[in-house]
C-alpha positions, 0 to 999 in steps of 0.5 A, spaced: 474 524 485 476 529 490 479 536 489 486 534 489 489 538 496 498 537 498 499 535 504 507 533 507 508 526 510 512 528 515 506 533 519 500 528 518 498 528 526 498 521 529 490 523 530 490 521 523 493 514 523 492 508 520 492 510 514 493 506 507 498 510 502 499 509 495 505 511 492 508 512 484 515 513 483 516 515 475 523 514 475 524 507 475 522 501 469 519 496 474 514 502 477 512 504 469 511 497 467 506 495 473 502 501 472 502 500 465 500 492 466 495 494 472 493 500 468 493 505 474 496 512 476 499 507 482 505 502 482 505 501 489 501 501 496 502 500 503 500 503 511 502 508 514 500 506 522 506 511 526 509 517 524 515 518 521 515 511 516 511 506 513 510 499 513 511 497 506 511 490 501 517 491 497 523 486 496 522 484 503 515 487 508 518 492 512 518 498 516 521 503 512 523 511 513 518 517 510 525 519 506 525 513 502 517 516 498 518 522 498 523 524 493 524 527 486 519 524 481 515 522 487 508 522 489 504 520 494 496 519 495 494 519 502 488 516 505 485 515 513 482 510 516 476 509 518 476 504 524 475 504 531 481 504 536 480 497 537 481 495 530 487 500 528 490 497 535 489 490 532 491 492 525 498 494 528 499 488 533 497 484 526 503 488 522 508 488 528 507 481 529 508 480 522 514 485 522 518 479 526 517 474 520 523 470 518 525 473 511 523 467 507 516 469 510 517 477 508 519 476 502 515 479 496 513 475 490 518 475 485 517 468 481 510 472 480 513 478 476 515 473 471 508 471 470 505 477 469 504 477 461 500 471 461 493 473 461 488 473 466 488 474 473 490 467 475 498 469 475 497 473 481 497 468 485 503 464 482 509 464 486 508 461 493 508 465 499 510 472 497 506 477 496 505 483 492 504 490 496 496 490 494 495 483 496 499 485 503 494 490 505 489 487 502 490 481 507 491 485 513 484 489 510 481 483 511 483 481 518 480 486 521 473 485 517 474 489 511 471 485 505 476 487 500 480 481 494 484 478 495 489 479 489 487 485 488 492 490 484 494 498 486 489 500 481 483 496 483 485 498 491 486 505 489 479 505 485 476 501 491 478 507 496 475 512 491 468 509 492 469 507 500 466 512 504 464 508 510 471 505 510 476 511 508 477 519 508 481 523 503 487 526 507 491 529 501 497 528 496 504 529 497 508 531 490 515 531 490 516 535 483 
């Protein structure tokens, strides 16, 4: 585990991009209940590819502001990237691509949730073509030949980062006490 070291959302240089971003929000039912089920400090996963936002798997999967994390109650962890020009070019292009989906297509996986206290991993492929946030960046991990699961949840992704220093470099933690 690395030595924890605070860093600001809004100062990471664009050098340091793609990054894939783990976050907690303690204020709110279903984040205390996807930690609880995942077993894992983070309820949520997503990329940071440009300064200034994130690109995130919440209701639909979009690109969102940096203010819509870093609040009171908040913490996020950050980690960069290790991957060639080409691959953080392809990854963008892929996202972007994706970004331009209809909203069907975008929409976060819903009827899965409802699954989610019946046993086994099975359920998390339930609900069609909506994703979680960890399967999303699962699956862009994945097209740029990163062997990750595909059903993974933030705590396994978490834990797979933790152990991946071919692919990933601790960057920081933000808090937002």
């Amino acid at each position: 585990m690395n030595k924890i070291r605070y860093i600001d959302p809004r100062e990471i240089p664009v050098s340091d991009l793609p990054l894939i971003v783990f976050s907690d929000c303690t204020s709110g039912l279903f984040s205390f209940l996807t930690k609880w089920r995942t077993k894992s400090p983070w309820n949520h996963v997503m990329f940071m590819l440009r300064s200034e936002c994130f690109q995130s798997q919440g209701n639909m999967f979009s690109e969102v502001p940096l203010s819509r994390y870093m609040k009171r109650l908040s913490r996020m962890k950050f980690y960069q990237m290790i991957v060639t020009e080409e691959e953080a070019i392809y990854l963008k292009l892929l996202v972007d691509q994706d970004l331009k989906k209809s909203k069907w297509a975008l929409r976060y996986n819903w009827l899965g949730i409802l699954t989610q206290a019946l046993p086994g991993k099975w359920n998390r492929r339930f609900g069609g073509q909506g994703k979680y946030c960890s399967q999303n960046v699962a699956y862009y991990l994945n097209k740029i030949g990163w062997n990750i699961p595909t059903y993974p949840n933030p705590g396994e992704l978490n834990r797979l980062m933790e152990t991946s220093t071919d692919k990933v470099k601790y960057l920081g933690h933000y808090s937002g006490n």
